[in-house]
BALOBA-1460 file (C-alpha; in Angstrom, 3 decimals):
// residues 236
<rec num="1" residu="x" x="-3.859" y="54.070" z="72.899"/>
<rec num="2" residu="x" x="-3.205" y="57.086" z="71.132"/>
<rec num="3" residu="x" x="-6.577" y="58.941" z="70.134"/>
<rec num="4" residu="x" x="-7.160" y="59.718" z="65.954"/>
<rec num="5" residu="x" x="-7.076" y="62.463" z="64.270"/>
<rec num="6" residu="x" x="-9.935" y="64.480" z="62.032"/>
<rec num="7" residu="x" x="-9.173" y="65.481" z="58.743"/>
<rec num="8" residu="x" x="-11.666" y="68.326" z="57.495"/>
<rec num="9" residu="x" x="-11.318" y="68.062" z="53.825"/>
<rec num="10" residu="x" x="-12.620" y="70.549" z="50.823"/>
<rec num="11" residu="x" x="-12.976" y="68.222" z="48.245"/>
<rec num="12" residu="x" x="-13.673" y="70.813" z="45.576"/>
<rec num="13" residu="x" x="-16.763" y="72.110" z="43.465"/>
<rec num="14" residu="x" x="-17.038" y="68.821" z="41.957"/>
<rec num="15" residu="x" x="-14.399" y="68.357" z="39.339"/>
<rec num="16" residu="x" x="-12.335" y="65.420" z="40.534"/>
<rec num="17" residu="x" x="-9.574" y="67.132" z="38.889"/>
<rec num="18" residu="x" x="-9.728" y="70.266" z="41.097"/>
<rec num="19" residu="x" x="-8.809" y="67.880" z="44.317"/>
<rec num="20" residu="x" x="-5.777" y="69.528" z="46.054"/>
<rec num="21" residu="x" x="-3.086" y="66.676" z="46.714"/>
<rec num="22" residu="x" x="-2.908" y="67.469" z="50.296"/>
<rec num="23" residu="x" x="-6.320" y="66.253" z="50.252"/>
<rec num="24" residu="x" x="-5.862" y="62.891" z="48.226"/>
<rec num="25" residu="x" x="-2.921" y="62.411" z="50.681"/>
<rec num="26" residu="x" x="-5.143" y="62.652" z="53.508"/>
<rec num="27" residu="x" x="-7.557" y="60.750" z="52.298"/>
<rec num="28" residu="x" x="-5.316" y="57.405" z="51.218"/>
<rec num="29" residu="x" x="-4.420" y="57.158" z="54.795"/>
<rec num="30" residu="x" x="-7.510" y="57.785" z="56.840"/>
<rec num="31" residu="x" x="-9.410" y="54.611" z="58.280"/>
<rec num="32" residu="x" x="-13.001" y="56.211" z="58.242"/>
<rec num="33" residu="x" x="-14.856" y="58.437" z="55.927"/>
<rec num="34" residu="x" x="-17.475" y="60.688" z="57.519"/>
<rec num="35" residu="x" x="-19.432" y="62.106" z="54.404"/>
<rec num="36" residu="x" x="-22.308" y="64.597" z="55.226"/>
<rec num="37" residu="x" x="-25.799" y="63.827" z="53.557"/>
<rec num="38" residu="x" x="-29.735" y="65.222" z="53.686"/>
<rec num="39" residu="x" x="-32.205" y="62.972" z="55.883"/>
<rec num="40" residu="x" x="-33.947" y="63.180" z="52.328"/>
<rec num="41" residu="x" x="-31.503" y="62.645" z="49.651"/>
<rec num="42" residu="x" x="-28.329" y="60.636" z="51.473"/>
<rec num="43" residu="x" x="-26.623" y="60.739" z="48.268"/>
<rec num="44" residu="x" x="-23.258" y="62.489" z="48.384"/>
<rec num="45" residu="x" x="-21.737" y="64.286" z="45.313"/>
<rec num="46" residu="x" x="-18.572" y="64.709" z="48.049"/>
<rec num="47" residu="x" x="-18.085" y="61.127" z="48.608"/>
<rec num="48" residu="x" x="-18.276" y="60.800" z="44.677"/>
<rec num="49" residu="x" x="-14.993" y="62.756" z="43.958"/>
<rec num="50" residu="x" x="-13.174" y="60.948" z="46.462"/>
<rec num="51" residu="x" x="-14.011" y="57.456" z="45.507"/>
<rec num="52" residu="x" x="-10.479" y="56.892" z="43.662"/>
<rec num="53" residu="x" x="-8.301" y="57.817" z="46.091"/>
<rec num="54" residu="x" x="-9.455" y="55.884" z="49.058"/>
<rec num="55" residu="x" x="-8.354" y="52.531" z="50.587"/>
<rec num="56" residu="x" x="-9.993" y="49.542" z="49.983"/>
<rec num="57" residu="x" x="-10.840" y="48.721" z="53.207"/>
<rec num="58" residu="x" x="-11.577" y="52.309" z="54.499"/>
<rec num="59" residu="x" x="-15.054" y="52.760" z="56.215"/>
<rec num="60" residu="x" x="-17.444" y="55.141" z="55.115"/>
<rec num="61" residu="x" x="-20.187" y="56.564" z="57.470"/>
<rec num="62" residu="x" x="-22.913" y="59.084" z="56.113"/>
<rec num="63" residu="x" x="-23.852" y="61.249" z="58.707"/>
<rec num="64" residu="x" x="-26.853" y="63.063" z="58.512"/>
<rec num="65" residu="x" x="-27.682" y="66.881" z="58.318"/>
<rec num="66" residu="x" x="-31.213" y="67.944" z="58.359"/>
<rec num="67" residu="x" x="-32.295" y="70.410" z="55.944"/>
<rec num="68" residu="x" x="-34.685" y="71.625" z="57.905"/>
<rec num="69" residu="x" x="-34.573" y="75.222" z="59.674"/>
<rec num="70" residu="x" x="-36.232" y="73.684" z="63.467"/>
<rec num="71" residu="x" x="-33.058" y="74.268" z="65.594"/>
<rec num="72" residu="x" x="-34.029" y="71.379" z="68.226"/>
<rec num="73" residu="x" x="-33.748" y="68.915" z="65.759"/>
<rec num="74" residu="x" x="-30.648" y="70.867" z="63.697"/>
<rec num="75" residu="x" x="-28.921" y="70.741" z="67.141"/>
<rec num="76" residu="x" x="-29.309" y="67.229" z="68.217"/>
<rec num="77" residu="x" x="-28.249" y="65.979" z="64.689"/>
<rec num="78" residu="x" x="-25.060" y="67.529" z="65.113"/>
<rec num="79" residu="x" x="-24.621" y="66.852" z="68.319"/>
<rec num="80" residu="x" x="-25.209" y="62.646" z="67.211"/>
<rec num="81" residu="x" x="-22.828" y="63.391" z="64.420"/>
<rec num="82" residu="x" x="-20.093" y="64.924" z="66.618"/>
<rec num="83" residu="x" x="-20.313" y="61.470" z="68.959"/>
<rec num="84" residu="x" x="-19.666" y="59.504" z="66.184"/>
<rec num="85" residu="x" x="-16.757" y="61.120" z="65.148"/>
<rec num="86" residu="x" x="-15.324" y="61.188" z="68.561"/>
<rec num="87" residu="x" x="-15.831" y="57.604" z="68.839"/>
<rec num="88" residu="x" x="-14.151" y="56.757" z="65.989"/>
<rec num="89" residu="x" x="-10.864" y="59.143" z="67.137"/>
<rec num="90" residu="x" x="-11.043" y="57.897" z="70.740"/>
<rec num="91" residu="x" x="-10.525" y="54.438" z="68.872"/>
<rec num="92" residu="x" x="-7.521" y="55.405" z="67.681"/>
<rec num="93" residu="x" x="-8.717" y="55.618" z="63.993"/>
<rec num="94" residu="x" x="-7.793" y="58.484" z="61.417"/>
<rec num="95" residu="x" x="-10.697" y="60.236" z="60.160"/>
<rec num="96" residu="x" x="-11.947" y="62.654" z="57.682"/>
<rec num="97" residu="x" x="-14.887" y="64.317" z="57.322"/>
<rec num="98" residu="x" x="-15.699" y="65.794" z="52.929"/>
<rec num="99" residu="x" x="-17.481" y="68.811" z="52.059"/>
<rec num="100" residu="x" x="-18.350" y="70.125" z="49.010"/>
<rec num="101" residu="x" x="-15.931" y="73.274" z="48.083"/>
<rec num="102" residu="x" x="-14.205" y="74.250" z="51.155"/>
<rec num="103" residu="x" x="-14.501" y="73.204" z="54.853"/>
<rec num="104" residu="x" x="-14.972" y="76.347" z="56.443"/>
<rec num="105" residu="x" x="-17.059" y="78.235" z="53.572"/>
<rec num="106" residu="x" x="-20.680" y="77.744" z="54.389"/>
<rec num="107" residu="x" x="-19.692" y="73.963" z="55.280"/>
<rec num="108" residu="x" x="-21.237" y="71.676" z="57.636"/>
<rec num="109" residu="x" x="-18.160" y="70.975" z="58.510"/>
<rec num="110" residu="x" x="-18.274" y="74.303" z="61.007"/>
<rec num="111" residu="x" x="-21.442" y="72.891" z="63.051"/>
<rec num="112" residu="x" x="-19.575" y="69.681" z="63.877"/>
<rec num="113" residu="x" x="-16.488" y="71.144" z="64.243"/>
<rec num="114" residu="x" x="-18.407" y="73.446" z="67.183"/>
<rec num="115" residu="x" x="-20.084" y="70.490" z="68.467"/>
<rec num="116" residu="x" x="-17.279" y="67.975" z="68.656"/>
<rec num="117" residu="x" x="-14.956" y="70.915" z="70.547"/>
<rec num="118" residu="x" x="-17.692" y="71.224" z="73.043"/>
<rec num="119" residu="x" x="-17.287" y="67.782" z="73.765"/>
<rec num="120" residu="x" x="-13.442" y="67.535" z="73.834"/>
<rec num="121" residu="x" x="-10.798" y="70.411" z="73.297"/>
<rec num="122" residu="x" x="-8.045" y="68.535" z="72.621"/>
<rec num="123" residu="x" x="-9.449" y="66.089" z="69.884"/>
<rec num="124" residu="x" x="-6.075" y="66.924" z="66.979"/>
<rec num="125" residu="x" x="-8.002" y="68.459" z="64.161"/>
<rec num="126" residu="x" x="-6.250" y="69.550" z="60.714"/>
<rec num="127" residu="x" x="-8.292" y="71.203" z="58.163"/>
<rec num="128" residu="x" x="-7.235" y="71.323" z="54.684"/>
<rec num="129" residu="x" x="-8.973" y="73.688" z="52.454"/>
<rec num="130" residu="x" x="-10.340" y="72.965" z="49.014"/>
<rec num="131" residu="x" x="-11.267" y="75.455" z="45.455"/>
<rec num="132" residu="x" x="-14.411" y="76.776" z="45.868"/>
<rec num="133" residu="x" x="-17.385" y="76.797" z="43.721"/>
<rec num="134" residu="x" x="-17.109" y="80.284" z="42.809"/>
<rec num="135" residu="x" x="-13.558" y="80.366" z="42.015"/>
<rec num="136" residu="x" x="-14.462" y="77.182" z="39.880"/>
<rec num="137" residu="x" x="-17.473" y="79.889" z="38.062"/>
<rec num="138" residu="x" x="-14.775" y="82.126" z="37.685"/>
<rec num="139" residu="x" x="-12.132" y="79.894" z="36.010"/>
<rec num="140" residu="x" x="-14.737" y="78.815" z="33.634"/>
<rec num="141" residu="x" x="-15.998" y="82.182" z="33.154"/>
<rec num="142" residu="x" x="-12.754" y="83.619" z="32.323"/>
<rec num="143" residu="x" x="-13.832" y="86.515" z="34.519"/>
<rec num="144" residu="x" x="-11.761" y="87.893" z="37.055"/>
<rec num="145" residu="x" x="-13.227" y="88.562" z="40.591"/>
<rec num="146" residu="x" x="-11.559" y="91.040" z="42.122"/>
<rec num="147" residu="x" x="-8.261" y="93.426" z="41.142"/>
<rec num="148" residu="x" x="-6.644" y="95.878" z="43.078"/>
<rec num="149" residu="x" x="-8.349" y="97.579" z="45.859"/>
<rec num="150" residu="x" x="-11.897" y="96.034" z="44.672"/>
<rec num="151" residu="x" x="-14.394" y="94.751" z="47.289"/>
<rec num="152" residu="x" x="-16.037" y="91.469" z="46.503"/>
<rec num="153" residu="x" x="-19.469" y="90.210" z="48.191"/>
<rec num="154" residu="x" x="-20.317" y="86.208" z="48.653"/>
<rec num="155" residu="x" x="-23.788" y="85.806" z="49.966"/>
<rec num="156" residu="x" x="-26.107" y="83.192" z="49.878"/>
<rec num="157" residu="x" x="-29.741" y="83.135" z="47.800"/>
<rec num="158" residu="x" x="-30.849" y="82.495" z="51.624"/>
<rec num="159" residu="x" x="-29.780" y="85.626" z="52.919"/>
<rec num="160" residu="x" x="-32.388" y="88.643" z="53.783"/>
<rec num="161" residu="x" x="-32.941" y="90.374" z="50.061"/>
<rec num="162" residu="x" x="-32.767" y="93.838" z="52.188"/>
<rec num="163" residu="x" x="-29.765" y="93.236" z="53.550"/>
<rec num="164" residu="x" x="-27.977" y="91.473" z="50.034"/>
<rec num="165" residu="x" x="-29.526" y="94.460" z="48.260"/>
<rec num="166" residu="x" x="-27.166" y="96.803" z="50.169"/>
<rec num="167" residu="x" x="-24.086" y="94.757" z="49.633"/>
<rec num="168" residu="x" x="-24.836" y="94.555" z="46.319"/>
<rec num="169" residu="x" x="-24.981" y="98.100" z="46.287"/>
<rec num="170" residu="x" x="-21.515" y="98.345" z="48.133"/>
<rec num="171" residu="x" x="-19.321" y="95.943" z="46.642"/>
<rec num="172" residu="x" x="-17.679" y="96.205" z="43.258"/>
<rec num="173" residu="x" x="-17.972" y="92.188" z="42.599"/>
<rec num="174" residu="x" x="-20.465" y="89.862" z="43.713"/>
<rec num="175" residu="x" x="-21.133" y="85.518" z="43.803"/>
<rec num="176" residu="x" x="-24.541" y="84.474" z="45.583"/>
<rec num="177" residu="x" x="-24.892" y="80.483" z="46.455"/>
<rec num="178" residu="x" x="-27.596" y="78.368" z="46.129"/>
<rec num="179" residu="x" x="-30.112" y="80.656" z="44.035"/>
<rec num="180" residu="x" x="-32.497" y="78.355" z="42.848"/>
<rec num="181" residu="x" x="-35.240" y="78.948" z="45.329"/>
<rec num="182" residu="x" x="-35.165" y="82.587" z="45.398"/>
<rec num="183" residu="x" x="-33.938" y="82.950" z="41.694"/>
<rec num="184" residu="x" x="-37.335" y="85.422" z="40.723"/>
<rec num="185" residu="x" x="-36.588" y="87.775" z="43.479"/>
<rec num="186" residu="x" x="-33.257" y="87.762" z="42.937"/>
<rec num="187" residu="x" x="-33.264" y="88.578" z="39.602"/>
<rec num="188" residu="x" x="-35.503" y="91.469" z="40.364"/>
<rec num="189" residu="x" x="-33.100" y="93.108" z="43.006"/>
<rec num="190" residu="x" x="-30.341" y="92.956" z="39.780"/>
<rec num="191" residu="x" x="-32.549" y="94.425" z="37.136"/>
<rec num="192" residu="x" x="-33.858" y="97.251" z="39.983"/>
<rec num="193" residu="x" x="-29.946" y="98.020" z="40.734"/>
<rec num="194" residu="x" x="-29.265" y="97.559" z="36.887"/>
<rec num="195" residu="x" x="-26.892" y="94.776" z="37.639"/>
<rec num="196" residu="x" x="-28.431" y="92.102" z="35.514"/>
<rec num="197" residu="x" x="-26.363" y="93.002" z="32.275"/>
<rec num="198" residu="x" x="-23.167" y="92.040" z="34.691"/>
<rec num="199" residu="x" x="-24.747" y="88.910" z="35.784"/>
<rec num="200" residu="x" x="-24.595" y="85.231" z="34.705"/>
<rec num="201" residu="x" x="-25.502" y="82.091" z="36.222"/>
<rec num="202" residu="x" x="-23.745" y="78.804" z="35.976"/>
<rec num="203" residu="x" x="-25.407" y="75.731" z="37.117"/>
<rec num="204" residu="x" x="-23.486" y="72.493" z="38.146"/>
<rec num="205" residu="x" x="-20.241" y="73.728" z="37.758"/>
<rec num="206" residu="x" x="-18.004" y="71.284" z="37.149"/>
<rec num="207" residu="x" x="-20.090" y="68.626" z="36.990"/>
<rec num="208" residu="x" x="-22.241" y="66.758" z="34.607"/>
<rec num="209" residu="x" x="-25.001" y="68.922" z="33.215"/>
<rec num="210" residu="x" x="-22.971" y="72.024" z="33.471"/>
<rec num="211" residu="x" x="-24.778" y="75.328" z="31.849"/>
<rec num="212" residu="x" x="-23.674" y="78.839" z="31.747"/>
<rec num="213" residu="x" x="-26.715" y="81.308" z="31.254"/>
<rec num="214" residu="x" x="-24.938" y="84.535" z="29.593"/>
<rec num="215" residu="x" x="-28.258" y="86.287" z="29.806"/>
<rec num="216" residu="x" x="-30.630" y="85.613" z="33.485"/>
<rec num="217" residu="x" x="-33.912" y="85.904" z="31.112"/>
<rec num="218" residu="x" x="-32.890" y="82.528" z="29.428"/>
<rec num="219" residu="x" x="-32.167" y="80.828" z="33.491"/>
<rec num="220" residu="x" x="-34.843" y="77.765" z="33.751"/>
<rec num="221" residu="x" x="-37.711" y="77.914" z="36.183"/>
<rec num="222" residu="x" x="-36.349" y="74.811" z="37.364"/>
<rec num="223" residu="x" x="-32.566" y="75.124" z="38.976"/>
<rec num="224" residu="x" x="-29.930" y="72.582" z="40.347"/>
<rec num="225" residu="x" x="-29.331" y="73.180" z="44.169"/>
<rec num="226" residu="x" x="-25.585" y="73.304" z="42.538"/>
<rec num="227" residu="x" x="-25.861" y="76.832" z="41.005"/>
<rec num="228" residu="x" x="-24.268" y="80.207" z="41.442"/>
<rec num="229" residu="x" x="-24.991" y="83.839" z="40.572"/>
<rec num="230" residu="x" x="-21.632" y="85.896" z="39.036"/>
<rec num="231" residu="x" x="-21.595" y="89.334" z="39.270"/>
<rec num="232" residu="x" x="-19.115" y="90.630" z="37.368"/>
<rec num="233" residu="x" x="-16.783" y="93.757" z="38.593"/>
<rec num="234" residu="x" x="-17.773" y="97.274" z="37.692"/>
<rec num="235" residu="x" x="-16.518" y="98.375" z="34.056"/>
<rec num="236" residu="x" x="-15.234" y="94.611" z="33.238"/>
């Protein structure tokens, strides 16, 4: 019996409309659906997008990623995760595994992809990329990123401030993920680098309850996980 093969799709920001049709292709013909979910909310926004364009008798396992930051029990949820997967290819079944945005842009999908080539080398793997959530900001920002020989920073709200404050300070363009926890402090390293009057936030891109903050003084106290900072290039 021929052994399945993994389909690592980037399902997009969350517009249904911004799935690539490489992606719906993939996904009309796969026999299981591995979408990624918290131990503490298992709902998938992923799995959401995808809904439309899959089989009717396609099966759909949530696998789960703990948001947690203790590395024993990070580790041995991928590692569970990676078994199924390889159990469903070594059963001869197609398979794809969804992530939010793209696959290999601060995607679960790079822990199992680690774990499950750990386990077996030659397990056929084909990764197909998907529109990120910060080219979705931009799009809806009407705000170019980068042009010519411009440097442009992505960074994460999780990231050491002393460290982002330096890149911030080096590039000419900048998007940080997931602000909402650290929103205060971040806001403070833009105002101390005068940066705020360049910045905007956009939460939920894409997605119901979308807001665009023009000005960071009007941002909520209270942010969706699904928000991004946009720092817009030098003189634009």
């Amino acid at each position: 019996m021929q052994n399945g093969i993994l389909y690592g799709i980037g399902v997009g920001p969350g517009d249904p409309g911004l799935l690539t049709l490489a992606a719906v292709k993939a996904l009309s013909e796969v026999d299981v659906v591995f979408a990624p979910a918290s131990t503490k909310n298992d709902f998938s926004v992923a799995l959401d997008i995808i809904r439309p364009h899959l089989r009717a008798d396609v099966e759909i396992q949530r696998l789960d990623f703990p948001m947690t930051r203790d590395d024993v029990v990070r580790t041995a949820a991928r590692g569970k995760n990676a078994e199924a997967v390889l159990k469903c290819l070594h059963g001869g079944r197609h398979a794809a595994f969804i992530t939010l945005g793209d696959p290999l842009i601060y995607s679960t999908f790079g822990h199992l992809l680690r774990e499950l080539r750990a386990r077996d080398d030659q397990a056929e793997v084909r990764i197909i990329p998907g529109i990120t959530s910060f080219q979705a900001a931009a799009a809806r920002l009407e705000q170019t990123l980068v042009e010519g020989d411009e440097s442009l920073v992505v960074a994460t709200g999780n990231s050491n401030l002393d460290r982002l404050a330096k890149l911030l300070d080096a590039a000419d363009a900048a998007v940080v993920l997931k602000p909402a926890k650290r929103f205060p402090a971040l806001k403070a390293a833009l105002q101390e680098r005068g940066l705020a009057d360049r910045a905007r936030l956009i939460e939920r891109c894409g997605l119901d309850g979308e807001a665009v903050y023009e000005n960071l003084d009007q941002v909520p106290e209270k942010l969706s996980y699904f928000s991004l900072l946009h720092v817009a290039r030098k003189g634009a």
